[in-house]
LUMVEX-350670 format. One record per residue (C-alpha): residue number from 1; residue in three letters; chain; x, y, z. Coordinates in Angstrom, 1 decimal. Each point is the difference from the previous one (the first is absolute). Layout:
i,aa,ch,X,Y,Z
NUM,ALA,A,X,Y,Z
...
! end
This chain:
i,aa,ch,X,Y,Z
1,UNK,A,-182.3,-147.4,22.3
2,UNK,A,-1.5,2.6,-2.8
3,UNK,A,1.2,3.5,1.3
4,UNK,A,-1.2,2.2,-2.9
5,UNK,A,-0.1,2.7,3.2
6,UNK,A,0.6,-0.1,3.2
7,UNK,A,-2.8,-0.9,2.9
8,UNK,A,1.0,2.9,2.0
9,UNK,A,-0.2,2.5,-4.0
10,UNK,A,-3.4,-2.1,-0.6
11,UNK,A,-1.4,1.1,3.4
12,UNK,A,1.1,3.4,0.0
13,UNK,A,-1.4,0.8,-4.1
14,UNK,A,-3.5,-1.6,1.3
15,UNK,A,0.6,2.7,3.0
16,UNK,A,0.7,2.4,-3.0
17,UNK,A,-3.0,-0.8,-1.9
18,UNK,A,-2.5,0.5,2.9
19,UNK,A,1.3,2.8,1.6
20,UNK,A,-1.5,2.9,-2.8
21,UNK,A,-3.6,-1.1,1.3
22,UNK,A,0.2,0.9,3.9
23,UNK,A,0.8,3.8,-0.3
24,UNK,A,2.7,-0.8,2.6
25,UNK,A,2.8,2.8,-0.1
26,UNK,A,3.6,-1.2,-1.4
27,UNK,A,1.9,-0.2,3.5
28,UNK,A,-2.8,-2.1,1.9
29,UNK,A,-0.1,-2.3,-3.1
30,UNK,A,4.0,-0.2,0.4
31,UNK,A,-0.2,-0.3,3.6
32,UNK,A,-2.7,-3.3,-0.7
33,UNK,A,2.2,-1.6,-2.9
34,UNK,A,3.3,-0.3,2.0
35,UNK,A,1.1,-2.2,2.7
36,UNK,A,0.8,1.6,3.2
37,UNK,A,2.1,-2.7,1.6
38,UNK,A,2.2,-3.4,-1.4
39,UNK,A,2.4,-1.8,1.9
40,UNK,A,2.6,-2.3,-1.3
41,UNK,A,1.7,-2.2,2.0
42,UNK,A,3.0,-2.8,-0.1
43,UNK,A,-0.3,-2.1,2.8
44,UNK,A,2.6,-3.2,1.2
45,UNK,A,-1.7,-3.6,0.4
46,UNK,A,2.1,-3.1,0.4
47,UNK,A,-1.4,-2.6,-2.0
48,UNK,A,1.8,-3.8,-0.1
49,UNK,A,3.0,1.2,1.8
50,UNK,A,0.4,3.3,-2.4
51,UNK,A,-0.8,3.5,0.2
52,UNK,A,-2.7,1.4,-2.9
53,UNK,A,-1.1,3.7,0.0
54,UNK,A,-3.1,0.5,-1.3
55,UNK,A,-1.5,2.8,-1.4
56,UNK,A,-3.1,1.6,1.0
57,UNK,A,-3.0,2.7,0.1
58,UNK,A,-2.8,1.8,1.3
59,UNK,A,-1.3,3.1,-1.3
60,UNK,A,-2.9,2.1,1.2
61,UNK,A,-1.7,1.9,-2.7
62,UNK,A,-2.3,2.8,1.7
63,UNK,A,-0.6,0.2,3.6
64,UNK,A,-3.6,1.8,-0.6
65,UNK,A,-1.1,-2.7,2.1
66,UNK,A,1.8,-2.0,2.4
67,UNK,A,0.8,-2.4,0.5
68,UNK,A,1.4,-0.8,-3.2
69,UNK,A,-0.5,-3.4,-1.3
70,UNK,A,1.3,-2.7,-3.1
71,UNK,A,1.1,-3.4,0.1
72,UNK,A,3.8,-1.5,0.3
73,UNK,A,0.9,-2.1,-3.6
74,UNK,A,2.9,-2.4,0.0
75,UNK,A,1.0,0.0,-3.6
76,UNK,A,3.3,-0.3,-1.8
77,UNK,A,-1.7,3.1,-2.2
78,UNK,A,0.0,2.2,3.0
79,UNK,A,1.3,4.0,-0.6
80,UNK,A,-0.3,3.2,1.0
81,UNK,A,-2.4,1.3,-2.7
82,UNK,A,-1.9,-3.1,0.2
83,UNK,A,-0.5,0.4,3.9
84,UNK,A,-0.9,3.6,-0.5
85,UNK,A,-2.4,-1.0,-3.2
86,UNK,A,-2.1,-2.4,2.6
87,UNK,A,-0.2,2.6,2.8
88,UNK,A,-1.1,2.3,-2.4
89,UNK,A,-3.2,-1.8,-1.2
90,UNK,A,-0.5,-1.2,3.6
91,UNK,A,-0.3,4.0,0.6
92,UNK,A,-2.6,0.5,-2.4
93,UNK,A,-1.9,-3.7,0.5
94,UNK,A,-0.6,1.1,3.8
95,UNK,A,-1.6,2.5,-1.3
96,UNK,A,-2.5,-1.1,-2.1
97,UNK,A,-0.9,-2.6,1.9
98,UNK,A,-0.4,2.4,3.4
99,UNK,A,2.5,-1.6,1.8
100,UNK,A,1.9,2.1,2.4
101,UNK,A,3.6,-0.4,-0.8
102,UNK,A,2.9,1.6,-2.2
103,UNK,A,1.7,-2.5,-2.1
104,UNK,A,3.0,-1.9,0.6
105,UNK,A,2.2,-3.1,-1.2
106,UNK,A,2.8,-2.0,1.1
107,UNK,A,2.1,-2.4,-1.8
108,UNK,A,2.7,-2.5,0.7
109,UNK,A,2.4,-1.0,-3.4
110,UNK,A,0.1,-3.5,0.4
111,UNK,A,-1.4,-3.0,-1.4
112,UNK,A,-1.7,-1.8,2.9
113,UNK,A,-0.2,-3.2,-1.5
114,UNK,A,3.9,-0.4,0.5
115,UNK,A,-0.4,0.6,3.3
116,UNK,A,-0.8,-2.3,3.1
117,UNK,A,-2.8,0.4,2.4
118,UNK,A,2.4,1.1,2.6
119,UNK,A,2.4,2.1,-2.1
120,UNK,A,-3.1,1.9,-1.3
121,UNK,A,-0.9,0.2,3.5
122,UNK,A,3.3,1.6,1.2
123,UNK,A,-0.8,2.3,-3.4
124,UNK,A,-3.0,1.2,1.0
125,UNK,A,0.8,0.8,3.4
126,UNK,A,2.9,2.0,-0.7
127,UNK,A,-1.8,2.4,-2.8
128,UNK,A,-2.7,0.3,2.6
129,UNK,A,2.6,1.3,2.7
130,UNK,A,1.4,2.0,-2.5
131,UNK,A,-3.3,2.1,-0.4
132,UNK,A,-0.5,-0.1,3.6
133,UNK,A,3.1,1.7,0.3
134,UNK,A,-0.7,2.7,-2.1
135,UNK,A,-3.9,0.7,1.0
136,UNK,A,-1.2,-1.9,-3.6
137,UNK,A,-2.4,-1.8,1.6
138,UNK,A,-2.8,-0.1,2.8
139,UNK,A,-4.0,0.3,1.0
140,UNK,A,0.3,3.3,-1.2
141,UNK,A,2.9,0.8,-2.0
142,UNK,A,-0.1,-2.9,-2.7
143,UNK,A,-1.4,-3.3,-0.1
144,UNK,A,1.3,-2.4,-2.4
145,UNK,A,-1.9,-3.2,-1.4
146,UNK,A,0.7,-3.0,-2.4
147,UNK,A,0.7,0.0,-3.9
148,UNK,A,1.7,-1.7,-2.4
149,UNK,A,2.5,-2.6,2.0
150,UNK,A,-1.6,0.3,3.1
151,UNK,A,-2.4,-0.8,2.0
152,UNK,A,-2.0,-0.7,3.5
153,UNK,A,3.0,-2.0,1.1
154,UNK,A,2.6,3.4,-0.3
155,UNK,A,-2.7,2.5,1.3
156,UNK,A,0.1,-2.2,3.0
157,UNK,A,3.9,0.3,0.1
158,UNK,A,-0.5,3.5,-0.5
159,UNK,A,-2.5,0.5,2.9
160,UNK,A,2.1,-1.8,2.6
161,UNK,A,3.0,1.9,-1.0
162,UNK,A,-1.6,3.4,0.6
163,UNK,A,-1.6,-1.5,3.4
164,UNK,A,3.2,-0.8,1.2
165,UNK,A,1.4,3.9,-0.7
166,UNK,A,-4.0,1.3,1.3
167,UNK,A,-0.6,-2.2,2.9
168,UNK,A,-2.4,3.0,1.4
169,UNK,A,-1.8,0.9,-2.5
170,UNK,A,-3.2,-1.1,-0.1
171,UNK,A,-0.9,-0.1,-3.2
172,UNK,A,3.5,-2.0,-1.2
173,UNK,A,-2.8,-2.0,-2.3
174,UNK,A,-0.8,2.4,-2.1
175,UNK,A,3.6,0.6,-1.3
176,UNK,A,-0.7,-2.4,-2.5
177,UNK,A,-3.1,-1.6,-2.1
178,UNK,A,-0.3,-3.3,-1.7
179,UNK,A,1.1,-2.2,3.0
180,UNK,A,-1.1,-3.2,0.6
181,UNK,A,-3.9,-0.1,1.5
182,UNK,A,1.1,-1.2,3.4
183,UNK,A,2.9,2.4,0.4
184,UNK,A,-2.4,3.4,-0.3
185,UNK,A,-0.8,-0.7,-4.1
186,UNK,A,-3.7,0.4,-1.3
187,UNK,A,-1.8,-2.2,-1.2
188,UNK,A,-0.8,0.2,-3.8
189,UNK,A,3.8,1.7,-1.0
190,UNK,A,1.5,-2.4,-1.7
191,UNK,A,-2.4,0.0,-3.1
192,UNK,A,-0.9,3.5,0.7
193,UNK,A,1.8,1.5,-3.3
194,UNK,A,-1.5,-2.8,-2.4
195,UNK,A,-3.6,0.3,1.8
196,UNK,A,0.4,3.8,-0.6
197,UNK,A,1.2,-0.5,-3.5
198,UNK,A,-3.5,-2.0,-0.9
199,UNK,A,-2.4,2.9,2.2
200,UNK,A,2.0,2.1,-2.8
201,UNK,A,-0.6,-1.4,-3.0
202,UNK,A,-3.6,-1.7,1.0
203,UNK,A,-0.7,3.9,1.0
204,UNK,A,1.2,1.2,-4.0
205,UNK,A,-1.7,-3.0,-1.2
206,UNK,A,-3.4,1.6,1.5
207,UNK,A,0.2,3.8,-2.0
208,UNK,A,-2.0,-0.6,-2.8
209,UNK,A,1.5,2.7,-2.3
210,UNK,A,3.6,-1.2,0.8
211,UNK,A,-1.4,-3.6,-1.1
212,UNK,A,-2.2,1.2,-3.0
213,UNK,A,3.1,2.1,-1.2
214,UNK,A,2.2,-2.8,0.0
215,UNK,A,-2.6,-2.8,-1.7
216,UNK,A,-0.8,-2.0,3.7
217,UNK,A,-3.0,-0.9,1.7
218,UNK,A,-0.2,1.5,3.1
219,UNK,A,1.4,-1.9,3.0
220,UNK,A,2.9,-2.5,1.1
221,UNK,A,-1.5,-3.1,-0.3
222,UNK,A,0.6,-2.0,-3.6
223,UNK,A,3.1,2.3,-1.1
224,UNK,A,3.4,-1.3,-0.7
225,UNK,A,2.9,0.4,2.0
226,UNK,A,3.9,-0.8,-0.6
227,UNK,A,2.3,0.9,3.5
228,UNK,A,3.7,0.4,-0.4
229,UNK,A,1.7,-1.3,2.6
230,UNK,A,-1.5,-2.3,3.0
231,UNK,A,2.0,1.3,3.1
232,UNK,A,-2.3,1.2,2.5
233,UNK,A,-2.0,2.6,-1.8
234,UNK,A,-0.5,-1.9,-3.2
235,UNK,A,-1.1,-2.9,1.9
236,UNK,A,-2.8,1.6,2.3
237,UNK,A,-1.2,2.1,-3.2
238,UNK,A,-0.3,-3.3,-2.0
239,UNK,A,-1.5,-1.8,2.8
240,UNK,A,-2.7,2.5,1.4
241,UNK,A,-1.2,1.6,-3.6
242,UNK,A,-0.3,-4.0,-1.2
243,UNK,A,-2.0,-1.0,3.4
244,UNK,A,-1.7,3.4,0.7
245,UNK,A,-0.2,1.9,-3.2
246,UNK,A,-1.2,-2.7,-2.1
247,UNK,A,3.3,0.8,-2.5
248,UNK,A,1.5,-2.7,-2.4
249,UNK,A,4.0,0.0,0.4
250,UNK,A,1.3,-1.0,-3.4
251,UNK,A,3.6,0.8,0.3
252,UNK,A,2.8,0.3,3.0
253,UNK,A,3.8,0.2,-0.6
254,UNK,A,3.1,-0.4,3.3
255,UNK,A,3.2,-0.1,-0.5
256,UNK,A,0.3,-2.9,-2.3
257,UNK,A,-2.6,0.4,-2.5
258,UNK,A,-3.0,1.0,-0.7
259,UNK,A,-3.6,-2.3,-0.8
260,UNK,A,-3.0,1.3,-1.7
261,UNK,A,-3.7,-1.8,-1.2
262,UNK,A,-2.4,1.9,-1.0
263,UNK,A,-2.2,-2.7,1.3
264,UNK,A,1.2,1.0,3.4
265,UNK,A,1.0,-1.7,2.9
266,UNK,A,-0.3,-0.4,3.9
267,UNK,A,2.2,2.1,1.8
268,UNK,A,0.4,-2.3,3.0
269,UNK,A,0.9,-3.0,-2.1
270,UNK,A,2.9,2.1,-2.1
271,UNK,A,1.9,0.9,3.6
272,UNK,A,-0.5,-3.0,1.5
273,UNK,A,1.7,-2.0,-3.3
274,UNK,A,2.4,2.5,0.1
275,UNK,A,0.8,-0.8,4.1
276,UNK,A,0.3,-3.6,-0.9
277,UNK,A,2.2,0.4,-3.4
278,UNK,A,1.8,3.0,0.4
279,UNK,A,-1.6,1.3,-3.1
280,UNK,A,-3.4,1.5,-1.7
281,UNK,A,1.6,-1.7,-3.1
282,UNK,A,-0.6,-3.5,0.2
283,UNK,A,-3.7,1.2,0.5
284,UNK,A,-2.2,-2.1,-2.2
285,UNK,A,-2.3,1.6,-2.7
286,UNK,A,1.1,3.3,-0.5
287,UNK,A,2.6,1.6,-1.8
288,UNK,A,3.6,0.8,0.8
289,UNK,A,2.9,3.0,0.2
290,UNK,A,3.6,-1.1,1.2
291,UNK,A,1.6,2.4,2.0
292,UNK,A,1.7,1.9,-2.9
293,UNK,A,-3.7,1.1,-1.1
294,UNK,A,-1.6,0.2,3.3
295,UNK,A,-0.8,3.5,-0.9
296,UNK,A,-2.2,-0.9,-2.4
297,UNK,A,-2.9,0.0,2.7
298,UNK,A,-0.2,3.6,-0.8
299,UNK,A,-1.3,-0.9,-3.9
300,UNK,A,-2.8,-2.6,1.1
301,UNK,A,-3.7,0.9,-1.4
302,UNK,A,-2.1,0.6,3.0
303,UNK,A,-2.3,2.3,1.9
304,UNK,A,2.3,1.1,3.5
305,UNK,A,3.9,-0.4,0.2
306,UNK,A,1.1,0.3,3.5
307,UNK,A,3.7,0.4,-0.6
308,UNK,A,0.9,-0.5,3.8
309,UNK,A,3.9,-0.5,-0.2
310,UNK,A,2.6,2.5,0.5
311,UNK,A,0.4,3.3,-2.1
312,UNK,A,0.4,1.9,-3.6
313,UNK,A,-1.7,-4.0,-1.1
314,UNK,A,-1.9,2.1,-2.8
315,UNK,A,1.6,2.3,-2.4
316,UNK,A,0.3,1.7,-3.3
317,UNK,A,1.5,-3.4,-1.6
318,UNK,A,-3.1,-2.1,1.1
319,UNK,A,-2.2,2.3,0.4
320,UNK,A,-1.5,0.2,-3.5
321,UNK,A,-0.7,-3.7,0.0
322,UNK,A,-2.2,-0.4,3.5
323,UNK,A,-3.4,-1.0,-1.0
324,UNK,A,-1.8,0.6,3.8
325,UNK,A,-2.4,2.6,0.2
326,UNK,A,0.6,0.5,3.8
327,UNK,A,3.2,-0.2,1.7
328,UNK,A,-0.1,-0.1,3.5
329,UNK,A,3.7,1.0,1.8
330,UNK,A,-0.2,-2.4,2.7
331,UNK,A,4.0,0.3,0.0
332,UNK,A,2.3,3.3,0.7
333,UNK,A,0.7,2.0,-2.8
334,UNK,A,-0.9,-2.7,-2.9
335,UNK,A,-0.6,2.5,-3.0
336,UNK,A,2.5,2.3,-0.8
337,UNK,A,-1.0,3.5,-0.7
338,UNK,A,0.9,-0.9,-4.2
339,UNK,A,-1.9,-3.2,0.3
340,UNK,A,-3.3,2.2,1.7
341,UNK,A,0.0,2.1,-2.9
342,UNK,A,-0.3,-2.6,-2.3
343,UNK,A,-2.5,-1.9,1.8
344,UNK,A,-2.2,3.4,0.2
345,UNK,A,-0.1,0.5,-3.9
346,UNK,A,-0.8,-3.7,-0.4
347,UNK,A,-3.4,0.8,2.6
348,UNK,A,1.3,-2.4,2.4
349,UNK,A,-0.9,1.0,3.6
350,UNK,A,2.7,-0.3,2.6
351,UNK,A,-1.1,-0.4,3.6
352,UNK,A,2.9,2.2,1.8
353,UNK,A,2.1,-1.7,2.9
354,UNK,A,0.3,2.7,2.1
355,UNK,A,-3.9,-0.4,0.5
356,UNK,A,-0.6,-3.7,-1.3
357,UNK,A,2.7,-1.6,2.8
358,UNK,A,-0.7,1.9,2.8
359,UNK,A,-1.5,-2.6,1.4
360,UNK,A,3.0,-1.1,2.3
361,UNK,A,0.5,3.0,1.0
362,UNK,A,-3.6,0.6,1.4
363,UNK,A,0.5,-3.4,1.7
364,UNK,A,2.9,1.1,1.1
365,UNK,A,-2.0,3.0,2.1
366,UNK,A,-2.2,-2.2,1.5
367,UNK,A,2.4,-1.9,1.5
368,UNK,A,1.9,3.2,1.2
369,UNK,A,-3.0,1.3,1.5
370,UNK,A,-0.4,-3.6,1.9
371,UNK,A,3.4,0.2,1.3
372,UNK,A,-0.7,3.8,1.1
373,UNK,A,-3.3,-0.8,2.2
374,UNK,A,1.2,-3.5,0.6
375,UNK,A,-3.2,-1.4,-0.6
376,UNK,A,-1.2,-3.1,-2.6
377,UNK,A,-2.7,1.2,-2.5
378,UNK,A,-3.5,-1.1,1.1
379,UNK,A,1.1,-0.7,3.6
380,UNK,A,-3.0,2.1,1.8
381,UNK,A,-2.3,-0.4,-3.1
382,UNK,A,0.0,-3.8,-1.2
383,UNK,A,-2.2,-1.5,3.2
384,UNK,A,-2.2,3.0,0.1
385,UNK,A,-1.1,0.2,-3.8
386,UNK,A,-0.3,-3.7,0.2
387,UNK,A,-2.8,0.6,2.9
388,UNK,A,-1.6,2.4,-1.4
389,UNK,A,-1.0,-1.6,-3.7
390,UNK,A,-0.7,-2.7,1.7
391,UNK,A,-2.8,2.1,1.9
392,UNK,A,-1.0,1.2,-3.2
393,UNK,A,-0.5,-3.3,-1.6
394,UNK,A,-1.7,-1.2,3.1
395,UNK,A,-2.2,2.5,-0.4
396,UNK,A,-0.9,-0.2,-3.8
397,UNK,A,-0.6,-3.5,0.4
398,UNK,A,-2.3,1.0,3.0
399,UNK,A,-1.8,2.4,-2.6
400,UNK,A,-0.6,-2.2,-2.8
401,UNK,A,-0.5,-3.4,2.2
402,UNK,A,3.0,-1.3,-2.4
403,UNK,A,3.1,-1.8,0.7
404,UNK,A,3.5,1.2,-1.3
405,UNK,A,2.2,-3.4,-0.6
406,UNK,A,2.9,-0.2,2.7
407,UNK,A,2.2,0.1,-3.1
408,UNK,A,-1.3,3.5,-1.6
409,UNK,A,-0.4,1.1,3.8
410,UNK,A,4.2,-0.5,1.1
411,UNK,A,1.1,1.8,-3.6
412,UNK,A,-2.5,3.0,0.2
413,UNK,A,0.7,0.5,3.8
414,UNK,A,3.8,-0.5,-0.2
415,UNK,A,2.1,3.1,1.3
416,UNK,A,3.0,1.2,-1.7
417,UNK,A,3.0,-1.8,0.7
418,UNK,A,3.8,2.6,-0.5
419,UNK,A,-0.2,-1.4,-3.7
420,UNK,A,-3.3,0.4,-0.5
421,UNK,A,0.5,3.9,0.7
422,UNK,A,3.7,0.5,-1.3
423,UNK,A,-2.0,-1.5,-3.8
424,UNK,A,-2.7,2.4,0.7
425,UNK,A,2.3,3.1,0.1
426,UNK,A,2.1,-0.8,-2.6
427,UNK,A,-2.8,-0.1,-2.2
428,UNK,A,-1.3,2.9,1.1
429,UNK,A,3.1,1.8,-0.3
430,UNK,A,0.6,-1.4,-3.6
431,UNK,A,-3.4,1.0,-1.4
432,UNK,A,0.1,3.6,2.3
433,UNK,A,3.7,0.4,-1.9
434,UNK,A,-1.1,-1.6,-3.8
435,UNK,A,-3.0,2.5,0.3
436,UNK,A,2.1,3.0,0.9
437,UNK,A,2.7,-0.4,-2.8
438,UNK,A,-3.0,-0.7,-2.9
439,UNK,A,-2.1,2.9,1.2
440,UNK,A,3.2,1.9,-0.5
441,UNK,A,0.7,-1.3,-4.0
442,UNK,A,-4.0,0.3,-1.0
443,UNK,A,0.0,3.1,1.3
444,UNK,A,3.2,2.1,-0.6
445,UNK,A,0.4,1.5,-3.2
446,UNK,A,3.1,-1.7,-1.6
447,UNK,A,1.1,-2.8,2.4
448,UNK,A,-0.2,-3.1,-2.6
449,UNK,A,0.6,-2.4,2.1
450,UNK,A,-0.1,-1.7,3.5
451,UNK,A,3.7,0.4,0.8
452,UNK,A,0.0,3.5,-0.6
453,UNK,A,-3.2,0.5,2.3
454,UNK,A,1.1,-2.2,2.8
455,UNK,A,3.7,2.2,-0.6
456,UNK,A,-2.1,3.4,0.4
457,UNK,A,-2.1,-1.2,2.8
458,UNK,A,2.7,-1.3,2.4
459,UNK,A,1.9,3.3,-0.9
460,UNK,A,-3.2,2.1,1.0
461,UNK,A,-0.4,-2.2,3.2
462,UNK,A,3.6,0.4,1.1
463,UNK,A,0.3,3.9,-0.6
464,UNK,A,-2.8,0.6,1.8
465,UNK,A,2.0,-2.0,3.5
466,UNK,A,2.9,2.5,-1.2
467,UNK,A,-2.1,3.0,0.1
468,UNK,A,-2.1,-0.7,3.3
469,UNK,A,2.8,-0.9,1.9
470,UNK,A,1.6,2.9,-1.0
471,UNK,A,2.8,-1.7,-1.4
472,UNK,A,-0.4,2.0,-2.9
473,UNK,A,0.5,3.5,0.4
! end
């Protein structure tokens, strides 16, 4: 992996860079940029007949809001400064995005494709007692969520664990997010990064200066996409901005290779030949990088490149030789701070993850707020909007003496199902944020660029909790 810098240095010099433009004093800037709280862990599991001790973390960043709140990644790259790094930008992407939490992340060093079902079981059990133990997680301490490594299936593991420790408490549920759907989940998380990714990118797509600056027409639809890496958030992004946005994906790499056509191809077709073969290599018509130049996804001539992988991806080696005009971060950390530089000189505009992936997180609130009032989105609504557009077509076709087709009449008077409203505020909350952070760079007097103004607005936003809550003195 390039390390030109370090994720956590790379974070903190982007910190650096926006800090000059909120007039914030020097301690409360301090007090923003540290971590308040990590804790490391070595824990015993006996796996095949042997004991392994694994080594693991969750840090809490800032506790401006609580509870505080960041995924759990099962990697074999797991560290300290890494952990820290992703609480860090969790801190700051609340923030922007209005949601209510200080930032947080967990991570267990394994690799969890060595492991069993059941060993990764007795795994995640066991880290989960050991935050119980020392108050690291809860409704309203700190609620952890999937990442890379993990998903529904641990959150679930994770949730039972606590129950067991919190029979009484009411509110066990919301310990957690990103459980399965019938075990307290919401509806609409599992794509909710990727889906916020395209609102992102379809919502820079629609500034006509940003796309007049850059040579683009102005919207989503036509332009030319390449996505690094089709894990969860690669694949959603793909699949939504293809079927919704109109985009024309012309290059994806995973951990084989990569592919690329400038023709394009369909989305769908590329994961499901890769389910049946094992590989997007043996896909017919396009071309093909082995494994060794995989990272040559990042060079490919196109419009949008969603690297969505893992971090520090782009850097001060490649850098000079990406031909996108947008990047959008879909991933953690994917351009180093050396690498950003570059890419700003060369006019290339970089969508910022701690706004552009936020997206999860915001998901990740709706369900929270389910678990808290125990009640399924759209429950007392659904039936009662239903009845009443139905009343109002009745009444229009009263009116006119005209007859709305039973087909146009059950889509127009259709009430919102959980989805339906967890897709509505996402998108809300992905435009709200977008136009927040690019009122910010048009109109501030030296910010050159949308990192830098999403950097200085999540700074502003948390300051403000510090002072009002007299946290601050």
């Amino acid at each position: 992996m390039p390390n030109n810098v370090s994720f956590l240095d790379s974070v903190n010099r982007y910190f650096d860079a926006a800090a000059p433009f909120t007039d914030l004093p020097e301690g409360l800037l301090k007090q923003i940029k540290v971590c308040n709280s990590v804790y490391q862990v070595y824990f015993p599991v006996k796996i095949n007949g042997e004991v392994k001790v694994i080594e693991a973390y969750r840090a809490q960043h800032s506790h401006h809001r609580s509870p505080t709140k960041g995924g759990i990644r099962y990697s074999n790259h797991v560290n300290q400064e890494e952990v820290v790094a992703l609480a860090t930008l969790m801190s700051y992407k609340c923030a922007i995005v209005d949601v209510p939490f200080g930032g947080a992340k967990g991570g267990v060093r394994i690799n969890p494709w060595e492991y069993s079902e059941s060993d990764l079981e007795k795994i995640t059990r066991r880290y989960t007692t050991e935050l119980i133990r020392r108050k690291f997680i809860g409704p309203a301490i700190d609620v952890p969520a999937p990442d890379y490594g993990t998903g529904s299936r641990e959150m679930a593991w994770i949730y039972d664990t606590y129950r067991s420790f919190h029979g009484d408490d009411i509110n066990a549920a919301g310990c957690v997010t990103g459980k399965p759907v019938n075990q307290n989940g919401v509806r609409g998380r599992t794509e909710a990064t990727g889906r916020g990714v395209f609102y992102g990118i379809r919502e820079a797509c629609n500034q006509k200066d940003l796309m007049d600056k850059l040579g683009l027409s102005l919207g989503i639809e036509g332009k030319t996409m390449v996505v690094q890496g089709l894990g969860n958030v690669g694949a959603h992004t793909a699949t939504i901005s293809q079927d919704e946005g109109g985009v024309k994906i012309i290059g994806v790499s995973e951990v084989e290779g990569a592919i690329y056509s400038k023709d394009g191809f369909d989305i769908h077709e590329v994961m499901r030949h890769r389910q049946e073969h094992g590989s997007i290599l043996s896909f017919p018509g396009v071309q093909t990088f082995g494994k060794e130049d995989r990272r040559a996804v990042m060079e490919f001539e196109c419009d949008i490149l969603v690297p969505a992988a893992l971090e520090n991806q782009i850097d001060r080696d490649n850098a000079p030789n990406v031909k996108a005009k947008i990047i959008a971060e879909a991933a953690n950390g994917p351009v180093t701070a050396d690498g950003a530089e570059i890419l700003a000189k060369k006019g290339v505009v970089v969508i910022p993850d701690i706004y552009l992936n936020a997206g999860g997180v915001t998901v990740s609130y709706f369900e929270w707020l389910k678990n808290l009032s125990h009640m399924r989105f759209g429950r007392l609504e659904k039936r009662f909007d239903e009845g009443a557009y139905r009343r109002i077509i009745e009444q229009i076709e009263q009116t006119t003496g005209k007859t709305v087709s039973e087909r146009d009449k059950q889509m127009i008077v259709r009430g919102a199902d959980e989805i339906d409203l967890v897709r509505s505020g996402l998108e809300e909350t992905m435009i709200t944020g977008f136009q927040g952070i690019y009122e910010l760079y048009r109109e501030k007097e030296g910010i050159n660029d949308l990192r830098t103004a999403a950097f200085a607005l999540a700074i502003s936003k948390i300051s403000n909790d510090y002072i009002a809550l007299g946290i601050w003195p």
